[in-house]
N, C-alpha and C positions, 0 to 999 in steps of 0.2 A: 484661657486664664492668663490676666498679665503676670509677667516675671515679677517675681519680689523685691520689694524695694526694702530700705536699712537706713535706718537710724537707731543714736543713743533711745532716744525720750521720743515717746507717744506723747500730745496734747488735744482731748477730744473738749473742744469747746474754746470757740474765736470769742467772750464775751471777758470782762475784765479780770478775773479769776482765770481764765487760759492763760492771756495773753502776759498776764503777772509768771505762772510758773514757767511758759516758754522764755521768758525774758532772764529769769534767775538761771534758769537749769543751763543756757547759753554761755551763761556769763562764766560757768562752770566748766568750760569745755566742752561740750554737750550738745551734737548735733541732732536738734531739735525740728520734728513734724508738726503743725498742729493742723487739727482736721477738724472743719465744722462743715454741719450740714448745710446751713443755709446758704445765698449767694453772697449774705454778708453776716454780720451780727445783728440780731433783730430782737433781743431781750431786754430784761431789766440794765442791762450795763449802759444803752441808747435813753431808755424812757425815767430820767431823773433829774434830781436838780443841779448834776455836775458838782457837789457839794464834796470836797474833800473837809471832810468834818469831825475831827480830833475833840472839840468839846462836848459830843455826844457821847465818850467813851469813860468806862470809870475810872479814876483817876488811879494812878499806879501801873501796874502791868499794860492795860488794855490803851491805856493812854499813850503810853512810853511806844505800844505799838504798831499806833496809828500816827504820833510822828514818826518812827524809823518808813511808814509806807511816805508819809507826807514828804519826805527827804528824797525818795526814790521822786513821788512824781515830780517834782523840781528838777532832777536829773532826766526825766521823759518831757518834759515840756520844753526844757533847753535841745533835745537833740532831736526832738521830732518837730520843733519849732509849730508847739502848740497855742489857741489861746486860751491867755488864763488871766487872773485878777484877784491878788493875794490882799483881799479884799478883809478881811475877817469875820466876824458873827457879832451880830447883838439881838439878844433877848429883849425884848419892850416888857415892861410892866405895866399894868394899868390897874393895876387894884394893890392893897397892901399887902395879900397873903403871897401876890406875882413879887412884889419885893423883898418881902423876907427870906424869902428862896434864894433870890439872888443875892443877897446880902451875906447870909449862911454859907453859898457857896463858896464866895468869894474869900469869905474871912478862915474856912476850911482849908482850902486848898491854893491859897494864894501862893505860900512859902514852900508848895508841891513842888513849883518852877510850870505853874501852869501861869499864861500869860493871858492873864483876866482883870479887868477891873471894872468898877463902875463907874458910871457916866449918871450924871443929874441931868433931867430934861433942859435947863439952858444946854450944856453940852452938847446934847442930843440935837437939840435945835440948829446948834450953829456946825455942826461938823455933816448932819445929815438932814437938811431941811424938810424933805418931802414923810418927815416920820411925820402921824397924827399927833398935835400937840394936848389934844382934849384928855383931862384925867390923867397926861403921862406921868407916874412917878420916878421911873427913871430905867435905864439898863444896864445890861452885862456884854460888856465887849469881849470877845476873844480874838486877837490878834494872828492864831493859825491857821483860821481856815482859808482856803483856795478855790475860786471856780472857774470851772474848765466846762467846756461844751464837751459834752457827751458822744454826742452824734462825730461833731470832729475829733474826738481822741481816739474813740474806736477805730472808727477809720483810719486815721492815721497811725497812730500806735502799731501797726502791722507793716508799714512802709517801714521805720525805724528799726524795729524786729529784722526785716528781710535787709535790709541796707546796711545796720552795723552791724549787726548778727549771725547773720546768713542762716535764722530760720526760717522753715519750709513749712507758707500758711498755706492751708489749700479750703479754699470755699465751694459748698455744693458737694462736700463728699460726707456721705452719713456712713457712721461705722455703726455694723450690725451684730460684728462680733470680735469679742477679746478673747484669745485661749493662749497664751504666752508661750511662747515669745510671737506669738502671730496674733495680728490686726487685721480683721476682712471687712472693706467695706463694699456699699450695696453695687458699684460695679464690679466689684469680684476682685479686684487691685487686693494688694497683701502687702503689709510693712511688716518688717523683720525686727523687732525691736528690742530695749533691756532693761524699760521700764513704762509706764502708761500711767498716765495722770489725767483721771475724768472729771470733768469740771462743765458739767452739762444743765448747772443752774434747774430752771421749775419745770425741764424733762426728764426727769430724775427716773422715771422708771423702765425709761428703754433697754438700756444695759446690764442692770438688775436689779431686777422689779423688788424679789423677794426681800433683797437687802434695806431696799424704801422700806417699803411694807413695815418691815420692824424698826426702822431710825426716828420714829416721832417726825420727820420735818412735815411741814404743812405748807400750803400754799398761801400765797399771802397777793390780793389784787388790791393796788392803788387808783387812785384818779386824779391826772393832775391838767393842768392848762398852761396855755401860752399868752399872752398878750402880743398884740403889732409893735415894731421897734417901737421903743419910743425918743424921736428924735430929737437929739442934744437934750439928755436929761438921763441920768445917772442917779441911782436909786444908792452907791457911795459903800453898799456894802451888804452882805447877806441878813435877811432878817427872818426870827422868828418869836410868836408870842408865847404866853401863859401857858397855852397848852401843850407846847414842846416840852415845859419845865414836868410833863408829868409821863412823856413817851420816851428821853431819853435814861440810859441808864447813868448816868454823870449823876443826875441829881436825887436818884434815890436813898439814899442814905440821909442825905438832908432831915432834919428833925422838924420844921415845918412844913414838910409836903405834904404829911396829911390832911392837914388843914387848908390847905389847896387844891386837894383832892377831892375833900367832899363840899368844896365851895363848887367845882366845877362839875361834878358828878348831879349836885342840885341842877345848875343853871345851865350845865351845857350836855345833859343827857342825851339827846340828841347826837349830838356829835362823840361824843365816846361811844355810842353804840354802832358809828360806824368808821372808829377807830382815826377821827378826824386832826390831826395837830398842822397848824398854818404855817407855811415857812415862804419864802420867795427869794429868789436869787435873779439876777441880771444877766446876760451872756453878750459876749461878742457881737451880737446881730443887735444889743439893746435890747433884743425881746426880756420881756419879766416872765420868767417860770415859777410859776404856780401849783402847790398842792400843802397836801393832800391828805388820801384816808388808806386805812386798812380793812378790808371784811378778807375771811379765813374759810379755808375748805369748802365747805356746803352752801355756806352765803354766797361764793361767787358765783355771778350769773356771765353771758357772754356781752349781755350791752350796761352802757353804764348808766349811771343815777343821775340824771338833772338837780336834784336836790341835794346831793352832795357838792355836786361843782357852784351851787348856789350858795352854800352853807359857808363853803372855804372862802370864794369871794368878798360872801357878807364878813366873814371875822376880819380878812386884810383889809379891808378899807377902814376899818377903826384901827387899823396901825400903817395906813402908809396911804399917800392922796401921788396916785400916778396922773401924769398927762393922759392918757387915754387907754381908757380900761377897757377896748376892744380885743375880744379871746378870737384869735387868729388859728390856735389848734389845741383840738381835746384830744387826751389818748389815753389808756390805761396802760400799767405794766403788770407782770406777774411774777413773782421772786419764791424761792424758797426760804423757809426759816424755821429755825429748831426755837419749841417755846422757853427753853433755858440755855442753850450753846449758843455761843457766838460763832460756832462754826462745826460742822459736821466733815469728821477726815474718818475713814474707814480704809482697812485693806481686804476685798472680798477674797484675793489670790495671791499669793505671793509675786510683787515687785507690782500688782495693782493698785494703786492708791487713787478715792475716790473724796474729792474736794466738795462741800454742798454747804448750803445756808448759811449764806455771811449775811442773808435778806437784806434789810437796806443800809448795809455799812458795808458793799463791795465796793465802791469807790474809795471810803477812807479805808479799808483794813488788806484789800488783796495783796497791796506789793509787801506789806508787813506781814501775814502770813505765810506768802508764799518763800519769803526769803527763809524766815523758820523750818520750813517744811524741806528746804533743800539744802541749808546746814544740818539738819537732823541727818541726811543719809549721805554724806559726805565722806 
């Protein structure tokens, strides 16, 4: 048996939800483990669109707490000397029920201090040329959002950690059991610790199954695509159409969604049935990332659908004419998610605390929860 080892804070899970509350509990004095099983991170935190996305969030609290995370990652991209591109968002309209949404929202929540406005297709035209100009009637800019490669933030984000921080990430090591203040994992290694914070995303029932069992989260599989760089050409800023206006929670309260609702419900059945809204973002390499869909629990199977990645494709090209629309890489991710929480915190044990289903808003909401969660036990 090896000798025990000591630390403040246990962190079981390397994916953006770990790496958030090893980051804060640091910052706090708090000599910080974090332990993942893999050789690196290989979850939903890797397989997205790098989308730090503050106007998916409803306006008020949940908003206010996706800039406080958006402020943090500004502070991880300067000292982990990440890439990013504070690129912003715009919604394309192409039909009139797509505009009066955005019109509603904007005229809602403009004086919120939310930094939105609309753009009339000249506009559109001349600041973002490669938008589809056929039927455009116009869009919803947001000037927050940010994108960051996924793949290299993870990866790096643990170099910054170890470097300014002096927490201790360790890859390849699975922890098999929690009984406090002791941590055993499946080498037999033992940390000595005075607190433990599981953040083990859609393996949610390894550590305690029974407590899954009862939290409602459900699993949630996407499918998204890549494109080949495409050289010297800049797509100018993140985009998403019609159908986003009815998957985020920003726009729900809006008094003409439902008549967007059931204009898309007729015509795009299909694709809400396999939970499809179109987004694309650009990254460092110029590759354009591509998605996507949702199917839940029993629907998910292990290979994916040709006819979704066809589906997504066909929607973007009526909002966006790339140079070369060759898909270089397909992949799926898997996330957790609660059908009404934006995030699942539990304590099974005393000084256990279990972090779960931020689904697809762990890029914009981790550093904003996780900072909440370690001035609460302060």
């Amino acid at each position: 048996m090896s000798s025990t080892q000591r630390a403040d804070v246990a962190i079981i899970g390397a994916g953006i939800v770990g790496l958030a509350h090893a980051w804060i509990a640091a910052e706090q004095g708090k000599s910080v483990v974090v332990l993942e099983r893999s050789p690196q991170a290989q979850g939903a935190s890797i397989r997205n669109f790098g989308m730090i996305w503050p106007i998916g969030q409803m306006p008020g609290e949940a908003y206010h707490r996706a800039m406080r995370s958006r402020a943090r990652w500004l502070r991880a991209i300067r000292d982990g000397n990440l890439w990013h591109d504070p690129c912003g968002s715009l919604h394309l309209a192409y039909a009139d029920d797509e505009w009066a949404v955005m019109e509603e929202f904007v005229s809602r929540y403009r004086d919120d201090g939310l930094d939105v406005r609309l753009m009339s297709p000249t506009e559109i035209q001349q600041k973002y040329p490669a938008v589809q100009r056929h039927q455009l009637r116009g869009g919803l800019f947001s000037g927050t959002e940010i994108c960051v490669d996924p793949r290299q933030a993870i990866a790096e984000l643990p170099r910054m950690l170890r470097e300014k921080h002096r927490v201790n990430i360790q890859y390849g090591v699975a922890v098999t059991d929690i009984t406090m203040p002791h941590i055993t994992t499946a080498t037999g290694a033992v940390w000595e610790v005075e607190r433990a914070v599981v953040c083990t995303g859609a393996d949610f029932e390894s550590l305690y199954p029974a407590l899954f069992a009862q939290s409602g989260i459900r699993r949630c599989k996407l499918q998204m695509l890549r494109t080949r760089p495409q050289r010297q050409f800049r797509i100018g800023t993140m985009l998403a159409g019609g159908l986003t206006l009815l998957h985020y929670a920003a726009f729900r309260d809006c008094a003409t969604l439902p008549t967007l609702k059931n204009r898309m419900h007729a015509q795009y059945a299909d694709y809400l049935r396999y939970g499809i809204h179109v987004m694309a973002s650009q990254n460092g390499l110029d590759e354009v990332v591509i998605g996507d869909s949702h199917e839940y629990d029993d629907d998910i199977q292990p290979w994916d659908k040709p006819e979704i990645d066809e589906m997504v494709l066909s929607y973007l090209r009526r909002m966006v004419e790339l140079p070369d629309w060759t898909i270089s890489g397909r992949w799926h991710g898997i996330y957790a998610k609660h059908p009404n929480q934006i995030i699942v915190q539990a304590q099974p044990h005393p000084r256990v605390d279990v972090v779960n289903a931020l689904g697809g808003a762990g890029m914009t909401l981790s550093f904003g929860f996780a900072e909440e969660f370690w001035k609460s036990r302060l």
